[in-house]
C-alpha positions as CSV (number, residue, x, y, z in Angstrom):
1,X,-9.2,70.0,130.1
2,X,-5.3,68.3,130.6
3,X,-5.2,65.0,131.9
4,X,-1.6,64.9,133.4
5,X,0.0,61.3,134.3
6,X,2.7,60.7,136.2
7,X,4.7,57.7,136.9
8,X,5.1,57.5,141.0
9,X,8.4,55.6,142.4
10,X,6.3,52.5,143.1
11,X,6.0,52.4,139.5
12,X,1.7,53.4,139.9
13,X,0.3,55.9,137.5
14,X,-1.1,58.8,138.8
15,X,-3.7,60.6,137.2
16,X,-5.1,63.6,137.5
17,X,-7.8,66.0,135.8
18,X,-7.4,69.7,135.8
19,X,-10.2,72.6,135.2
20,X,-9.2,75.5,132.7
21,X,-7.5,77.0,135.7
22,X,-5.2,74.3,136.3
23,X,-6.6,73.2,139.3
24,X,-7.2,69.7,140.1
25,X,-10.9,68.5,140.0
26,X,-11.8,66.9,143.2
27,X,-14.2,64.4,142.4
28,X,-13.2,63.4,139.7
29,X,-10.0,62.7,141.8
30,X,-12.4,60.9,144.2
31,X,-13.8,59.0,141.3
32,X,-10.4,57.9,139.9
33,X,-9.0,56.9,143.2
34,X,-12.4,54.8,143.3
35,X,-11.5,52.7,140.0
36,X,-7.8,52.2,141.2
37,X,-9.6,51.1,144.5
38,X,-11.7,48.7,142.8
39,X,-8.3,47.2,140.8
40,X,-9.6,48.5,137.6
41,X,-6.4,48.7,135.3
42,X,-4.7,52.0,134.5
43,X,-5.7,52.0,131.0
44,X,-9.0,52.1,132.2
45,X,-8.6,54.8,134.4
46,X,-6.6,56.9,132.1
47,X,-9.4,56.4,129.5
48,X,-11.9,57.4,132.1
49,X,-10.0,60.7,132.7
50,X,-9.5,61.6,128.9
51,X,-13.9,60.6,128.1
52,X,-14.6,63.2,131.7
53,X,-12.1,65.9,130.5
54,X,-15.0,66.4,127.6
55,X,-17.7,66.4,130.1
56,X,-15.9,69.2,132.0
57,X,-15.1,70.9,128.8
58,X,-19.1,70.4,127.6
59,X,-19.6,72.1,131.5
60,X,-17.4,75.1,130.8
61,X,-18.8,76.3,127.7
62,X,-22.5,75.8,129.2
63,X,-21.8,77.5,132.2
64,X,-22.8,75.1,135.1
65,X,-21.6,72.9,137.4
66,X,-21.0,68.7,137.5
67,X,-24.5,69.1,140.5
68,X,-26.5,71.1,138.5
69,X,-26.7,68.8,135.4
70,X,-30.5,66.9,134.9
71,X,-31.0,64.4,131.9
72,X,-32.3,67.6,129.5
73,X,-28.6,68.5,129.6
74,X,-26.9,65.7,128.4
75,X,-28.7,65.8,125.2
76,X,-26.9,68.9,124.9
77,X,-23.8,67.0,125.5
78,X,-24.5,64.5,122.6
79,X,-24.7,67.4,120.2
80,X,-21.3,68.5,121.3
81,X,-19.4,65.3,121.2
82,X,-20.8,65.2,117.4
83,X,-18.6,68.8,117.1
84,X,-15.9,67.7,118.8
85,X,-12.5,66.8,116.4
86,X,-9.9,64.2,116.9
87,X,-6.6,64.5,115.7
88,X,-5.7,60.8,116.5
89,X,-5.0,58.0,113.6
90,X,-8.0,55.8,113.2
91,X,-7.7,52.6,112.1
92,X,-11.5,53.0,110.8
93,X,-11.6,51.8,107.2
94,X,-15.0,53.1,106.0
95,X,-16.4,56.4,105.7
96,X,-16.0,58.9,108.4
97,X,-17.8,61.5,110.0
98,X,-16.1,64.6,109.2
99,X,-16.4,68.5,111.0
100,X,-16.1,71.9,109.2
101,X,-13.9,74.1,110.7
102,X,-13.1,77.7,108.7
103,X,-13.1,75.9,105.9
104,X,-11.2,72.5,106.9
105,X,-12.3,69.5,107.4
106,X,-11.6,67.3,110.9
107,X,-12.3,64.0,111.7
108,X,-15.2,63.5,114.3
109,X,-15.7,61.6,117.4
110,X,-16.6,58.1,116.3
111,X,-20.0,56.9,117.0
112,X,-18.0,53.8,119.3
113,X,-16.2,56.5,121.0
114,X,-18.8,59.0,121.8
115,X,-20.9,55.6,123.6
116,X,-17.8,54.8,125.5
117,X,-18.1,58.8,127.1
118,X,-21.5,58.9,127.9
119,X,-20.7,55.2,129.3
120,X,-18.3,57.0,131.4
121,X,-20.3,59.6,132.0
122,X,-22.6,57.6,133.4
123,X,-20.4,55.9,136.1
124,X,-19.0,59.1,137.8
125,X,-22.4,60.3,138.3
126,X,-23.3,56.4,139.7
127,X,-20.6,56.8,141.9
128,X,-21.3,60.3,142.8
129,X,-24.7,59.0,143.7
130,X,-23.3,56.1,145.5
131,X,-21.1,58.8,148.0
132,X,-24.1,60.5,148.3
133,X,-22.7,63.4,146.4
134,X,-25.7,63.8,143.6
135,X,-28.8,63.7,145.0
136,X,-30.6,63.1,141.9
137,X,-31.4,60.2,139.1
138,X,-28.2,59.2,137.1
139,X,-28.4,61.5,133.5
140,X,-27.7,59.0,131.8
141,X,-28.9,56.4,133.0
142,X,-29.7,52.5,131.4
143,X,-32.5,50.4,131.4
144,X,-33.2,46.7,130.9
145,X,-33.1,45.7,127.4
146,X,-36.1,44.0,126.2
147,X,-35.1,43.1,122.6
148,X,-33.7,39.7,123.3
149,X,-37.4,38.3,124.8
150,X,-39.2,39.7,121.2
151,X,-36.8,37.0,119.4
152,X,-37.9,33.6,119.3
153,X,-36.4,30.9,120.1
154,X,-35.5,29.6,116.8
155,X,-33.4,32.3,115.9
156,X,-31.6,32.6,120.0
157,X,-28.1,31.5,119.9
158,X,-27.7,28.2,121.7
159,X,-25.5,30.3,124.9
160,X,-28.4,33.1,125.1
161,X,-29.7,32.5,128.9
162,X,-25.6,31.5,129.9
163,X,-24.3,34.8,131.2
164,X,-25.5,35.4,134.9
165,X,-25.9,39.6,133.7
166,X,-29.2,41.1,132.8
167,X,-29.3,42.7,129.4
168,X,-29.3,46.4,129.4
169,X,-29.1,49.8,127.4
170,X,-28.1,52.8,127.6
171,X,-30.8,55.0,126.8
172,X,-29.1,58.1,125.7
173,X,-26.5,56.6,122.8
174,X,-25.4,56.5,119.0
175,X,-26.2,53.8,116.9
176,X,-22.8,52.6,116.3
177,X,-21.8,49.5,113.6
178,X,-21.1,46.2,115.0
179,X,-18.4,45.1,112.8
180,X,-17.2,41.3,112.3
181,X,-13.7,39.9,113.2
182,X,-11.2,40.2,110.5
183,X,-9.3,37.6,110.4
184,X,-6.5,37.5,108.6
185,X,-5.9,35.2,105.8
186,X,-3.9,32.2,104.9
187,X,-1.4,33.9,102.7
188,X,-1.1,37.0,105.1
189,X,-0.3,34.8,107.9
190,X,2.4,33.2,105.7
191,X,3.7,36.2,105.0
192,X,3.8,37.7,108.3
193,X,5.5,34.2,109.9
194,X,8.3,34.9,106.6
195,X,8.9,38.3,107.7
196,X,9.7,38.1,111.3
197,X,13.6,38.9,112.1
198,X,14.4,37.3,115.2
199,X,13.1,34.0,117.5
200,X,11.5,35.9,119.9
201,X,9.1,37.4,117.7
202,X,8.3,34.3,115.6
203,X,7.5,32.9,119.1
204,X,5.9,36.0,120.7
205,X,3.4,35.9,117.0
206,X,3.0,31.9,117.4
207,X,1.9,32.2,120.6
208,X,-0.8,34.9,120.0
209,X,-1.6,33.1,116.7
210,X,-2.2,29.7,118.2
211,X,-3.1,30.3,121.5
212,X,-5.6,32.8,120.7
213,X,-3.6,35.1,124.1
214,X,-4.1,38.8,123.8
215,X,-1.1,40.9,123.5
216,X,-1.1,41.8,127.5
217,X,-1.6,37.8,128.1
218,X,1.5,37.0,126.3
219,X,4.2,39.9,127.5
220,X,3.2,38.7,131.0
221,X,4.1,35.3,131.0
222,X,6.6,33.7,133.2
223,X,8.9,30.7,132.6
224,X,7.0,28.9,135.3
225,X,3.2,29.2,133.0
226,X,5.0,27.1,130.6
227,X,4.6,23.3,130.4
228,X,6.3,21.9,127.9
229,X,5.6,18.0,128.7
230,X,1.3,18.9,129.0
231,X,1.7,21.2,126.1
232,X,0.4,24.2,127.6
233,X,0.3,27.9,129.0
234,X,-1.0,29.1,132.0
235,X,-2.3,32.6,131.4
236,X,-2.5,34.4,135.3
237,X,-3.3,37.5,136.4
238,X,-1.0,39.2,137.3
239,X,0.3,43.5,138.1
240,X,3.9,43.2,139.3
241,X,4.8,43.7,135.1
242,X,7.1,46.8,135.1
243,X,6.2,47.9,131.8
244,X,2.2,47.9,133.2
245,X,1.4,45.3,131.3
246,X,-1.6,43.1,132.5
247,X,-3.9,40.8,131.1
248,X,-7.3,42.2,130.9
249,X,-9.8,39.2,132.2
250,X,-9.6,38.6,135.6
251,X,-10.2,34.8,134.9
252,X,-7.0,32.8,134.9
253,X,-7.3,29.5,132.7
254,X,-4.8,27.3,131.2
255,X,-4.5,27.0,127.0
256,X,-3.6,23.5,125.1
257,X,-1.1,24.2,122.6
258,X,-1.0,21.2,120.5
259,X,0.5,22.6,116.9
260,X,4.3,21.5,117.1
261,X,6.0,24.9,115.6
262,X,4.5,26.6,118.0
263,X,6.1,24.8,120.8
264,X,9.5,24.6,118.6
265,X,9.6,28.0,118.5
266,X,8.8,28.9,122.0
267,X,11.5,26.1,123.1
268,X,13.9,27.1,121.3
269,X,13.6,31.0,121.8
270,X,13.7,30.2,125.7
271,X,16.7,27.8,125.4
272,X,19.1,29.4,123.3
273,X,17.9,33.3,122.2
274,X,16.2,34.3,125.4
275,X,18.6,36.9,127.5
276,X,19.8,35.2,130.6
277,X,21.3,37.8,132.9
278,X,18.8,40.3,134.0
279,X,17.7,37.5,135.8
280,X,13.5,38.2,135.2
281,X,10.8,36.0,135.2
282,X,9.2,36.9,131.8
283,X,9.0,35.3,128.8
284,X,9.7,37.9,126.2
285,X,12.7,40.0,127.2
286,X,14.8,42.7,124.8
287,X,17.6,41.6,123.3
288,X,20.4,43.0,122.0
289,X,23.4,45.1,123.5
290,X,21.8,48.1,124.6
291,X,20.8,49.2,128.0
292,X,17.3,48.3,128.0
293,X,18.8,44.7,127.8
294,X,17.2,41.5,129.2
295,X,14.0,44.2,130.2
296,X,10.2,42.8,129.9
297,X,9.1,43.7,126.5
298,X,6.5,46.4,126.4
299,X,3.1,47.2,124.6
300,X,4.7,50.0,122.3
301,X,8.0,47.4,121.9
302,X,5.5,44.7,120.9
303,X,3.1,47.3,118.3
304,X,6.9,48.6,117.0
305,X,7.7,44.9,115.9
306,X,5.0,43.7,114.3
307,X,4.1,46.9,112.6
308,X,7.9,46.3,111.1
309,X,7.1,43.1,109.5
310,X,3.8,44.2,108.2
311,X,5.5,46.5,106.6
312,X,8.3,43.9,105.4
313,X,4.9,41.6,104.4
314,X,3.1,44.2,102.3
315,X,0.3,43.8,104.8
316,X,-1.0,47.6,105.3
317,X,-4.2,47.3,106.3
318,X,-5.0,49.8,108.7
319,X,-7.3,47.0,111.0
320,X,-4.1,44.4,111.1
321,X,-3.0,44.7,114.7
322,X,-1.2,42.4,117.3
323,X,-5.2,41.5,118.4
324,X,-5.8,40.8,115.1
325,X,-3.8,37.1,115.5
326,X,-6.5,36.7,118.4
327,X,-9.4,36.8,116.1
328,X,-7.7,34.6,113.5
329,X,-7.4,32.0,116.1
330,X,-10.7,32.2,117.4
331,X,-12.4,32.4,113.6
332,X,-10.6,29.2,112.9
333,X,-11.4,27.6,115.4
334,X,-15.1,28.3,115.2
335,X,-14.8,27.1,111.6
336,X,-12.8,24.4,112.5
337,X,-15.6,23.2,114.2
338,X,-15.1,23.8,118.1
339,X,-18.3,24.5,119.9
340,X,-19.3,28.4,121.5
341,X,-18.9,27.2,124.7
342,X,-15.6,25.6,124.2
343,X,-14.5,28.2,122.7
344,X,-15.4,30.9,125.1
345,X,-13.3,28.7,127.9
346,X,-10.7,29.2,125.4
347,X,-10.5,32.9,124.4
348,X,-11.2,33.7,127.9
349,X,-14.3,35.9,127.6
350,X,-16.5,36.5,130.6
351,X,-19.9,36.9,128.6
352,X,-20.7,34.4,126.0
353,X,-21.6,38.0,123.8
354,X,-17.6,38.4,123.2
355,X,-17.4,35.1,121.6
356,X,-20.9,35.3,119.6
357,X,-19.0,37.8,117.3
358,X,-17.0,35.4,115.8
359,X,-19.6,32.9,115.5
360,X,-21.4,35.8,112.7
361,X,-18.0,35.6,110.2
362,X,-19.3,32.2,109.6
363,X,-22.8,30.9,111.0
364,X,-22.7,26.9,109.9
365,X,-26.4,27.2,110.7
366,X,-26.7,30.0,108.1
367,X,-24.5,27.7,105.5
368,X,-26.8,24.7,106.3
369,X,-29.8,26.2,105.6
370,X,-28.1,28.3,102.7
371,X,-27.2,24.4,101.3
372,X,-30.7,23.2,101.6
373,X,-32.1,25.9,99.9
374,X,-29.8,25.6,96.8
375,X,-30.3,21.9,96.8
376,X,-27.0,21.1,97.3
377,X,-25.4,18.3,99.7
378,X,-22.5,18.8,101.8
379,X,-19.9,16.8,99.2
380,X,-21.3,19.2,96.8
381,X,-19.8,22.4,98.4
382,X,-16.8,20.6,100.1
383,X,-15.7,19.8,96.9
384,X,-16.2,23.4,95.0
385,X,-14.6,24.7,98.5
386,X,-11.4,22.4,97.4
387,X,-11.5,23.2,93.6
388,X,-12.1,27.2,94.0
389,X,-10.9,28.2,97.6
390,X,-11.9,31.1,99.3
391,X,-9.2,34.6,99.4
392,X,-10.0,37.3,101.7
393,X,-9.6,40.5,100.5
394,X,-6.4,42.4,101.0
């Protein structure tokens, strides 16, 4: 099923999702319009529309209708997400999943992207139920997850009881791996910082690096978030990017940038290198003598850029992204020493389960016990730490 976008004259998206016919789908029109209602972002809703088009296309070949599905159908479902091919790059760097198809082989959903369909799945029929359109149980439906109260309280992480949600779990999923940050390492952030061309990126990279901003946090920046005498950003939330750009949390909080190149860079970018006649707002602007000059810089401007000094690095792993100078930040910090609390305020997360994953790349409870066990004081590994340091793989 085609999910056709459109870019309206107000600059919105409109998205729409057609049946084999061509015709619009209604509710899942309805359903759409519902996220844009509840000021979900575009992204969200275009990923929404792309996860439904399978359902509809899992609907067609059974024969029935979106009313007519009960929870004995979606297991059907599951087995045809597991048959359905993707012809999109992954940057997945273990083995795969692969399909059979007259004799070639395509690569299969991923086991993270079939949970996020159901997961979608699962809220059109909640809203459906909620308009009073599906008068039965969700499908797909969750239920509270029990696993945390079987742990004791040894082995809880000190911000287990701080998020106000309950734990739940979708019942119908597939067991997917929950992969550590990769950070990258000393020499690849060298070499990236070498290989950048101009002042805006050095600066655009610092401040991600640094600040620990996602992409969408730093492209929508304004002069006025920047405070040069306290040392700090104010990251907002903001729509009125032209580009679509938007910073994913919905909590606004101000980051301390104390390391000097940072703010050398950033200064000096804004004083002499930033375009000055467009007259916008933003930060990070196109250069050059083209007609997209003095423009906010995009998502696909940003990916273009750094994926050119990766490549001008010999940095080609497939996992090193823009995000990926967020989870440097926040792994060094945690090893730094900066508390889970402190750094959740930080990073920006919402549930203290965003954070925990970087606390697992290096668990100083772990390393303490690890040190007790091998009878070794803390000079004792400080010192081999010094004499034999640690590389990450490239």
């Amino acid at each position: 099923m085609p999910v056709i976008k459109k870019r309206m004259s107000n600059g919105e998206i409109s998205i729409t999702v057609t049946d084999e016919s061509g015709t619009p789908v209604a509710v899942v029109s309805a359903f759409l319009a519902y996220l844009s209602a509840r000021e979900c972002s575009p992204n969200t809703s275009i990923a929404y529309a792309h996860d439904l088009s399978h359902w509809w296309q899992f609907l067609a070949a059974q024969h029935l209708s979106w009313y007519e599905i009960r929870p004995v159908h979606t297991v059907e479902f599951l087995r045809f997400l597991r048959r359905v091919t993707t012809l999109h790059r992954s940057r997945c760097t273990g083995p795969r999943l692969a399909v059979v198809d007259n004799g070639e082989l395509h690569a299969a959903l991923a086991p993270s992207t079939i949970n996020r369909i159901l997961a979608a799945v699962s809220s059109f029929y909640q809203f459906a139920i909620l308009t009073d359109q599906y008068r039965w149980l969700n499908p797909i439906e969750k239920s509270a997850d029990f696993a945390t109260e079987r742990v004791s309280e040894r082995h809880r992480p000190a911000m287990d009881r701080a998020s106000w949600q309950r734990p739940m779990r979708r019942r119908l999923a597939v067991r997917s791996v929950i992969r550590v940050p990769r950070p990258l390492s000393t020499y690849q952030v060298k070499s990236l910082l070498a290989a950048l061309r101009s002042q805006r990126d050095l600066a655009l990279v610092r401040l991600m690096l640094d600040g620990g901003l996602r992409p969408g946090e730093a492209l929508a920046l304004k002069l006025e978030d920047i405070s040069y005498g306290h040392r700090r950003v104010v990251v907002r939330c903001r729509n009125d990017h032209p580009k679509g750009v938007r910073a994913k949390s919905r909590f606004e909080r101000v980051v301390d940038l104390y390391e000097p190149a940072t703010l050398t860079a950033l200064n000096e970018y804004v004083i002499a290198h930033r375009p000055t006649d467009g007259g916008s707002p933003f930060v990070f602007l196109v250069g050059g003598r083209g007609q997209r000059r003095a423009e906010p810089l995009s998502y696909a401007a940003l990916a273009k850029l750094f994926s050119r000094a990766c490549r001008r690095a010999d940095i080609h792993e497939p996992w090193v992204s823009p995000h990926a100078l967020r989870h440097t930040h926040a792994s060094r910090m945690w090893d730094a020493g900066m508390r889970e609390l402190t750094l959740q305020k930080r990073l920006g997360h919402a549930s203290p389960e965003s954070t925990r994953m970087y606390t697992k790349v290096s668990d100083r409870a772990v390393v303490a016990d690890y040190r007790r066990a091998l009878g070794l004081d803390t000079l004792d590994i400080d010192q081999h730490s010094r004499d034999h340091p640690v590389r990450h793989a490239s």
